[in-house]
N, C-alpha and C positions, 0 to 999 in steps of 0.2 A: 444794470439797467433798472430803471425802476416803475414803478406802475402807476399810473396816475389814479387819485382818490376817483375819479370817475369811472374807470376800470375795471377797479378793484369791488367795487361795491354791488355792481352786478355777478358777479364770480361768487362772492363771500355767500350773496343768497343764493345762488344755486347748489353750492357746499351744503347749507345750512337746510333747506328744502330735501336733499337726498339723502339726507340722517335724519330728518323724524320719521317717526313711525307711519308703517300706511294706517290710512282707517280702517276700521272694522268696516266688511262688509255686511255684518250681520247688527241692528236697531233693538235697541231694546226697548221695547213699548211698556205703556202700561197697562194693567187688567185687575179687574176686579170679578170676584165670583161670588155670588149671593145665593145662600141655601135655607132652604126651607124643609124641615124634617122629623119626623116622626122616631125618636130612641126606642132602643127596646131595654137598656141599663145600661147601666156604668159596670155592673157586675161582668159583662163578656170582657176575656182579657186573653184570650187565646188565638185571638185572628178571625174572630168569625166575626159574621152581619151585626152592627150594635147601633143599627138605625136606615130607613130611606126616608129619600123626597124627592127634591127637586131642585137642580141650580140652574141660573142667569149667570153666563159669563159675556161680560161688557166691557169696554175698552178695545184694544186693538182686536181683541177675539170677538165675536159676536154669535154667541148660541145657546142652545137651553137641551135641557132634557132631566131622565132620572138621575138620580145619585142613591148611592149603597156607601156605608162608611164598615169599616172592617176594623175593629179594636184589639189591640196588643198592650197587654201592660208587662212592662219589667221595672220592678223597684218604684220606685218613685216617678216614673216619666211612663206616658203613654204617645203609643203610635198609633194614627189614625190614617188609613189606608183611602181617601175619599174617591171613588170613582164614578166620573160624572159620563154618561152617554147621551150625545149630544148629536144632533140632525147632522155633522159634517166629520164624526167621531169621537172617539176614549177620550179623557183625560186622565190620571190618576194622581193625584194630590197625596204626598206623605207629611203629616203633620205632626210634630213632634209639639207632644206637650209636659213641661215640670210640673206635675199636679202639688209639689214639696212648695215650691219657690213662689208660685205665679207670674214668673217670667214670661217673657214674650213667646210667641208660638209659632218657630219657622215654619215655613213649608217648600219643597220642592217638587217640583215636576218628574214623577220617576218613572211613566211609559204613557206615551201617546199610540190613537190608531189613524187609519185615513190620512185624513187633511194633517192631525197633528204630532204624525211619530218621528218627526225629527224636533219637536217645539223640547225646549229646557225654561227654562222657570224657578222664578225662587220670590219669598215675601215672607209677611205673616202670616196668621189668623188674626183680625184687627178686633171680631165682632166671636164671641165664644160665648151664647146665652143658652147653653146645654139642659137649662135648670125651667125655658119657657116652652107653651104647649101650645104650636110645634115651638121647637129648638130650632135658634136662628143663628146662623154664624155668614162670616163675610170672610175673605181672602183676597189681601191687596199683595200685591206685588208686580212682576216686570217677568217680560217673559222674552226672548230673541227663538224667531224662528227662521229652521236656515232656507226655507224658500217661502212663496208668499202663501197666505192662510185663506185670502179671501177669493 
């Protein structure tokens, strides 16, 4: 018995529809955060306070409030802890930087409060001017959160 190509062709896409993948129920947006801040050195390398001020987070996130950055140096790479406190809750920003290489400056999302503690996140530091008074940096990246933010 054979199938006619008229058939066959709706069959082959229903095949072909029920092996791809589903979508992601979770969007990855985009976001930027813009700081404004006051160092207190480059010499804290133990985890403690090595600057506040003030960030704007924009794009899919929209809030502001203080930030506190918390410094960790081992070897040649530094870790910066940025926690931003924001009218809707935490964020906490880990930012690794190669102080050796001048390589790019990831960052991740490593605990939210409120509105944002199931939010994950990842990007750069685009903008790292540590050296101007205040010190300005910027963090671009994308961020999926698993329920809505606004």
């Amino acid at each position: 018995m054979a199938l006619s190509l008229a058939a066959a062709v709706p069959a082959v896409a229903v095949l072909i529809s029920s092996c791809a993948p589903a979508a992601k129920n979770v969007a990855h947006s985009g976001l930027t955060v813009r700081c404004t801040e006051t160092l207190l050195g480059q010499d804290v390398t133990n985890g403690g306070v090595s600057g506040t001020g003030r960030c704007t987070i924009t794009g899919v996130l929209h809030d502001s409030g203080p930030a506190t950055d918390y410094r960790t140096q081992k070897g040649e790479e530094a870790l910066i802890r940025r926690v931003v406190a924001g009218a809707k809750g935490t964020i906490t920003f880990m930012i690794k930087i190669p102080l050796a290489s001048g390589n790019r400056e990831p960052w991740t999302i490593g605990s939210g409060t409120k509105t944002y503690t199931k939010l994950h996140g990842r990007g750069y530091q685009v903008v790292d001017n540590y050296t101007g008074t205040p010190a300005t940096f910027v963090l671009k990246g994308t961020v999926s959160p698993s329920r809505s933010l606004n």
